[in-house]
Structure formats: C-alpha cells, structure tokens
N, C-alpha and C positions, 0 to 999 in steps of 0.2 A: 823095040818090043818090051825089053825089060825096063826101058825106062816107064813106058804105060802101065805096066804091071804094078812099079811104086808108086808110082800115081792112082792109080787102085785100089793097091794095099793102104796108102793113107788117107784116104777116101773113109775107105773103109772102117779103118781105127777112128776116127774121128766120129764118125758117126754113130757108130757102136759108144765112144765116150761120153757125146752129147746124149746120146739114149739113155745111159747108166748113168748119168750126172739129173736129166731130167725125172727119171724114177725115183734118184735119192731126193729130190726138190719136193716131188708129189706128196714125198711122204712125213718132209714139212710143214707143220702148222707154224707163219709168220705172222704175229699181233702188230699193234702199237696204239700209242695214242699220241698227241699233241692238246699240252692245255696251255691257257694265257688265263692268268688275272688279274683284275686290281683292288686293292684296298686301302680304305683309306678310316680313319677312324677322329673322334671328335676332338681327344685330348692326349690319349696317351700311347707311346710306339709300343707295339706288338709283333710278336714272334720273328723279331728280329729284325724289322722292317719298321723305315721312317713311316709308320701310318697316319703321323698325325697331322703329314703334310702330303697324302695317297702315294701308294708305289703300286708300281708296274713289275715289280721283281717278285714277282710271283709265276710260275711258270714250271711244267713237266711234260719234257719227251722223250718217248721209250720204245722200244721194239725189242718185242722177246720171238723166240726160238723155240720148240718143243716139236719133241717127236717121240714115236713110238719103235723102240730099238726090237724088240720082241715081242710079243705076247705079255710076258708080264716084263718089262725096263721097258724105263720110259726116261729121257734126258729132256734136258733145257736151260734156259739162262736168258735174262732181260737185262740189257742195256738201257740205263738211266743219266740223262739230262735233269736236272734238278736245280734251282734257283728260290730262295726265299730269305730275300734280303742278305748277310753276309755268310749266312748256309750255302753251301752247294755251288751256285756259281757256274751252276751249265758246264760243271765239270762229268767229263763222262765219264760213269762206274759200275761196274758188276752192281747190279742192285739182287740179282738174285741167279744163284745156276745149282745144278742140282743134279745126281743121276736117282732116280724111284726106281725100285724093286719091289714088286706086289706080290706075295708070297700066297697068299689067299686073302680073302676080304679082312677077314680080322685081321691081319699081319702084314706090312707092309716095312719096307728100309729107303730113308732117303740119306744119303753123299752128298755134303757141300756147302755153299751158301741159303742158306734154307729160310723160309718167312719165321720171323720167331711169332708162337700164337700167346700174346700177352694179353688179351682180351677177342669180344665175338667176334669183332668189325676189322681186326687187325692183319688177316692178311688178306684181304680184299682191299684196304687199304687205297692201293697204287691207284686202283680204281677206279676213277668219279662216275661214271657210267653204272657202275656198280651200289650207287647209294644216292640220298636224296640230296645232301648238304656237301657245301662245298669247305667247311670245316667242320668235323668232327667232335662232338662235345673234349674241350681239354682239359676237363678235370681226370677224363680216363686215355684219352688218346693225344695228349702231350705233342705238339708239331715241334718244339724245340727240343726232344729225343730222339725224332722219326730218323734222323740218318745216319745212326748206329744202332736202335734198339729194331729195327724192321727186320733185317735177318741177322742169323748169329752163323759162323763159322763151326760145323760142326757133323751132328749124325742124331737120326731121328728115329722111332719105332711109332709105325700108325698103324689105326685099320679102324674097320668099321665093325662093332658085336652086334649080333641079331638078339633078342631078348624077348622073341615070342610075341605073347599080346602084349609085354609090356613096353613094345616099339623096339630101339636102337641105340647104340653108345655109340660116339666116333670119339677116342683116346689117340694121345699122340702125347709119347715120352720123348725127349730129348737134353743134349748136354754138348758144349761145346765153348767158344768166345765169342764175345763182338771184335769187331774193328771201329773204331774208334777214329775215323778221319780227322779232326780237327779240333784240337783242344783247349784251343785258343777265340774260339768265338761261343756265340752264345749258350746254351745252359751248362759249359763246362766253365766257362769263362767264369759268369756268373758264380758257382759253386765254387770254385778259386778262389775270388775276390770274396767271398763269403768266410771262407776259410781265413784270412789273410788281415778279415777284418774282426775275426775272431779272440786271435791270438797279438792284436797291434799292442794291449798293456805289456804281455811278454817281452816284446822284442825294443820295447824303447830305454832308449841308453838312461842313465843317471842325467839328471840336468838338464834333457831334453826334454821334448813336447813333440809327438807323433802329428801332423795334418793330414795327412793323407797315407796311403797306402794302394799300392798297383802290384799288379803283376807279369812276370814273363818266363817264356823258354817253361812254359807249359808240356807235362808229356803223360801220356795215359794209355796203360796195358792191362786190359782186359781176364784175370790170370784164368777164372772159368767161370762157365754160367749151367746150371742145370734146372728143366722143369717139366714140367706136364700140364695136358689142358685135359678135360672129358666134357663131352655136351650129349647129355641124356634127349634123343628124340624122341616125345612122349606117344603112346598111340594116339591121345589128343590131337587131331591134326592142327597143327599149324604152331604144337608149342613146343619148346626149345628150352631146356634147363642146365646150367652146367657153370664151370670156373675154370680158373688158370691159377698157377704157383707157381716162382719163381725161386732162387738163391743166385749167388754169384758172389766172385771177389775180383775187385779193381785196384791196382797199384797205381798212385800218381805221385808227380813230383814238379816243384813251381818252384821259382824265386820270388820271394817278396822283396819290393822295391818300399822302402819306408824313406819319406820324405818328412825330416824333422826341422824341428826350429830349438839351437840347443844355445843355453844362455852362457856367456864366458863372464868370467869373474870380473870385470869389467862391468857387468852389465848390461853390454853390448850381445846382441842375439845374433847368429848365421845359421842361414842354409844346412841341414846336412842329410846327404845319401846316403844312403844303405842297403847293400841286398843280402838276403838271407836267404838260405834256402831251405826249402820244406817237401817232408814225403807225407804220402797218408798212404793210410790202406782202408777202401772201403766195403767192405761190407754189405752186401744186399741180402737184408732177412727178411720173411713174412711178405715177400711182392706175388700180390694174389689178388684174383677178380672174381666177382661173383656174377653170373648174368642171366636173363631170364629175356625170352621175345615168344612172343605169341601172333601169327600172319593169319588173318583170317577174310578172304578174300579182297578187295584195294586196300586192308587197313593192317598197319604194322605197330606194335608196341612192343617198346625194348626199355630195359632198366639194367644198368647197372651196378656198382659197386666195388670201387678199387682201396685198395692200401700198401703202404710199402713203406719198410722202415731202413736208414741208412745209419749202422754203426760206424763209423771214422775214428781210428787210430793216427793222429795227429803226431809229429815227431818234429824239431827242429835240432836237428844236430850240434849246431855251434853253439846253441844256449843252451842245451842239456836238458829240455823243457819237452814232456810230453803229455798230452791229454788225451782221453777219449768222450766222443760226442756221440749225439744220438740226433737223427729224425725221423719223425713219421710226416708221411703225406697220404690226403684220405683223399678221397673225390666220387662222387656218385651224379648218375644224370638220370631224369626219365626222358622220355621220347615219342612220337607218335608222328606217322609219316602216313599220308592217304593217295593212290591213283584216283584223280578224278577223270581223264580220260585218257586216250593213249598218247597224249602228248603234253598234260599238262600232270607235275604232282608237286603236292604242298607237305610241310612237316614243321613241326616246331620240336622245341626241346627246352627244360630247364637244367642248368651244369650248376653244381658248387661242390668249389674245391677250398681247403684248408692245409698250410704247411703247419702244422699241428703245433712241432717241439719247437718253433721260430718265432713263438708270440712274445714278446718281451715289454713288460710292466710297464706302464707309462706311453706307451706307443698303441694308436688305435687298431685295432683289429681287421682293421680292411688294407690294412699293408699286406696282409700273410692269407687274405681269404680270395675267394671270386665266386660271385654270383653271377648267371647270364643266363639269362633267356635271349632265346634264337629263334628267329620265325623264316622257314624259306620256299622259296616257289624252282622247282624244274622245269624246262619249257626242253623238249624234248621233239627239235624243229622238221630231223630226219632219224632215222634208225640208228644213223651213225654221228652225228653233230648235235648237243647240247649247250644250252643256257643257262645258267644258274643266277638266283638275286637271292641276298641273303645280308637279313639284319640280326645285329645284338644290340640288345640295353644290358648295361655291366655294372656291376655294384661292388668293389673292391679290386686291388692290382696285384693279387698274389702271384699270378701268371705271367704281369707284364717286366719283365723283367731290370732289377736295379741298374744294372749294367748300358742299359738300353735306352733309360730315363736320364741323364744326369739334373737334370731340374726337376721341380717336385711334382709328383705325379698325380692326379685328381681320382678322387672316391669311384664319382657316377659320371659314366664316360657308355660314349655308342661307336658302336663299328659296325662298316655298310661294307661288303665284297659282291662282285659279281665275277663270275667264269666260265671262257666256254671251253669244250671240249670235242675232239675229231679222235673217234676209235678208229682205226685202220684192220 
C-alpha cells in the first residue's frame, strides 16, 4: 500500500512539474532564422571573402529567447552562428541578451548585451526578413564592423515622448564597451597593418632598407563607449526624422614584424628581422548619423548621412618615437525600396563613401573612395522563406580592403549576391 502511495505521490510530482515547466514554455517567445549566401564579384575580394572567385561563406543562424517576466521586465537573449569569409566562423555567440524594465512609456532601462543604435537600419539589422537588400549600403553600415559594433556591453535609458500634434520622440541614451572578438582579421587587421605601414621610415635601422612590414600578437580593449540616438516621429505620417552620436576609447597593442635588406660594408646585403612592438590609443570622436525615411504606402525612401573621426596616439617604446594621427570617414546613401505585390519587392540605392584624411598625393583617389549603385529584387516565396538577387556596379576600393587584395586592385569592378532566408 505504501509502496502505491509513492508511486502516486511521484505521479503526482511529475506531473505537477511538467504542468509548471509547460506554463513557463507558454510564456516563451522562441524566434530564429537560417540564411545561406553566395557572392561572388568581377575583380576584386570583399568583406573578407575570396569574392573574386564566388564564396559560399556567407551564412547566419540564430535563435533567440524572450519573455515577459512582469508587466513591466521583460528578458532575452539570441544565440548567433555567423560566417563571412575569415569573420565568425559559425562560431556560436551571445550576439545579444538583455533584461528591459519599462518604467512608463517615456522611461524605460535595459541590462546587458544590448543592439548598439549607430544608425536607423542598425538594430534590425540580424534581420533579412526585415529589409529589402541583402547588403546594406556600407558606406553607413560597414559588414567588416558588424561583429563588435552590433551590440555593446553595457546599460541603456529608453522610451518613447508623446509630443502632442507634433507626433513622438523615441530617445535612447546609453554607455558601456564593445567586445572585440578577434583582432587579428579583417578591419582590425587592416587598421594594424595601416598603422605599421605608417610608422615603417621610423623603425628602420641605419644601413637598412624596410620591404615589407606584417603584423602579430594583435590585442584590443575596448576602455568605454557612450551615446545616444532620438528619432522625431512626425505627425506627417510616414515620416521619420532623427540621428545617432557616438564617442568612445580603445587601447591596442601589435608587434610589427619589419623585414629588411641591410647592406654590410662589404657590400654584400642580408635578410634582416625585426619586431617591434607598438600601443595606440584610439580615440572615437564626432561618430554620428543623420537620417531621414518617409513610407508612404508600398513606397519607402531613406537617406542618410554618417561621419566619424579616429584620433590615434601612436607610441613605440623601444624607439622612443611618438605621433598622433587623425581620420575621418564620411559616407552617405540614398535609397528607395517599392512592394509591388505580396510576394515580390524591388529597391535600389546609390552608396559613396570616402576615407577622407588617407588621400595621399600622387595616388588616385579611387583607392580611399566607393561609389555603388545597387539594384535588388525580394521574392518573398512563403511567409516564412525568402529569396534575394542583388547587383552592384563599383567605382572605387575604398571598402575593399588592402589586406584582403595582396595584388593590385581594379577601379570599376561588379558584384552579384543572392540569399535565402527561413524565419522560424
């Protein structure tokens, strides 16, 4: 008899558990997506990837978490797969977690890994479902940034202001760090070797002759970022006015590897190594977006307008040699995206970007610039599964990075992607 009784009693228990484990499920919202792409382009590799011979290394899957803990807390967190070309690597990472407290509509506090808002389009971002193009103009949305500048490590102040007839604010102050996964591939890489090829007259000995210069044992710390975005919702319907501003400071530190050719008094020339090592500290002032989109029934127009300047305090110890540098990067797009039915939508866009303070006399101007016009079609099969086809014509390599080329890069170059995409 007592033995049925425990046989009952964990009957019981159990089923009471699965009850209470299924209420907490209920009261989960579980997303995801699965994308695949490929690109391939005419001349020259981009965003990190051999496109000049097509890759398949393009690719994002994710599943996020979210729920509602209260009335007002609210938690979540997406898990991201991520691959594009020596980026990411389908290495799984906290791409975003968070706990929200809604205080009232104006006031809101978010805890965490948070989407940093560095422009309109940027935390929708993960998205493709979400947007027409399966790349983003990168004169303002940069894909060799995207996996440390997406969210920042920190604490956030939101809400939405009512403003009468003159519509609505949504504000959002925040301050915090990045994480900086890997600083050893592209646009860190890049900005290394930049640095390294800066200072090569510095570091070569008496007698010698610099050829080349590399780098290694790359490391990058984040020290803080603070900023805020406001987007004025006009009573206009459908128009949208507003910006982002940024600051921040990053500590790095590199060895430069100098491979010389140093002459002996003989005559006779040899091989010689060398590594030096170097700190910087940089500086992120004036990083700010201006944006404007007006939606008026199938038809979307957006513009906008980014700049961002990089002071660099330059330092190499053993030589006793310090500098500081400066750059700015400008970049502005327009945009125009149409539904033509519910399953098909078209958009083009014109991008050009400029590394402004990197023009250097004697060198043509289409190393440091990019023009690109982009024309794309959506094919939008089920509710939940799309298609994307999407061309650029290019007029300059500013974007495609030195690093990435080692042979000479060509002016006017085309790149063709297509991607699909399964929301879950």
């Amino acid at each position: 008899m007592k033995h049925k009784r425990k046989i009952i009693g964990f009957i019981a228990m159990m089923t009471g558990l699965i009850a209470s484990a299924q209420s907490i499920l209920d009261r989960i919202d579980i997303h995801g997506f699965i994308s695949q792409g490929y690109i391939i382009s005419s001349n020259n590799n981009y965003l990190n990837l051999k496109t000049s011979r097509g890759s398949y290394e393009m690719n994002e899957s994710a599943i996020n978490f979210s729920t509602n803990i209260t009335d007002n807390l609210r938690g979540g967190l997406q898990l991201l797969s991520r691959d594009l070309g020596k980026v990411g690597n389908n290495v799984v990472m906290l791409d975003w977690a968070y706990a929200d407290y809604r205080i009232r509509d104006y006031l809101g506090i978010r805890l965490g890994k948070i989407k940093t808002p560095l422009a309109l389009y940027d935390e929708i971002r993960d998205v493709d479902a979400l947007r027409t193009f399966i790349l983003l103009p990168q004169s303002v949305y940069d894909e060799n940034v995207r996996d440390f500048s997406f969210a920042f490590q920190g604490a956030a102040l939101y809400g939405n202001y009512q403003m009468g007839i003159m519509g609505d604010l949504d504000y959002n102050l925040y301050m915090g760090t990045f994480n900086i996964p890997d600083p050893n591939t592209g646009f860190w890489h890049d900005s290394f070797s930049n640095l390294a090829n800066e200072v090569k007259p510095v570091i070569a000995k008496p007698s010698s002759h610099i050829n080349e210069v590399s780098i290694c044992n790359a490391d990058i710390s984040a020290e803080y970022i603070w900023g805020f975005s406001g987007y004025w919702n006009s009573p206009f319907t459908g128009l949208k006015i507003g910006g982002c501003y940024l600051i921040g400071s990053i500590d790095m530190s590199v060895d430069i590897e100098a491979f010389s050719e140093k002459t002996l008094k003989s005559g006779d020339s040899v091989e010689e190594i060398s590594r030096i090592p170097m700190t910087s500290k940089v500086k992120i002032k004036d990083y700010y977006t201006l944006s404007g989109e007006y939606a008026i029934q199938n038809l979307t127009l957006t513009g906008e307008y980014h700049s961002r300047i990089y002071r660099v305090h330059v330092n190499l110890p053993e030589n006793g040699f310090m500098t500081d540098l400066s750059y700015q990067l400008i970049g502005y797009y327009g945009q125009a995206t149409y539904r033509l039915t519910e399953w098909l939508e078209a958009g083009t866009y014109y991008s050009f970007y400029d590394d402004v303070d990197s023009h250097i006399k004697g060198i043509s101007d289409w190393y440091f610039t990019q023009k690109d016009i982009c024309g794309a079609i959506r094919f939008d099969i089920t509710p939940n599964f799309l298609i994307k086809l999407e061309g650029h014509k290019i007029n300059g390599v500013g974007l495609a990075l030195a690093c990435e080329n080692p042979s000479e890069r060509t002016r006017n170059w085309n790149l063709f992607t297509v991607k699909s995409s399964l929301n879950l």
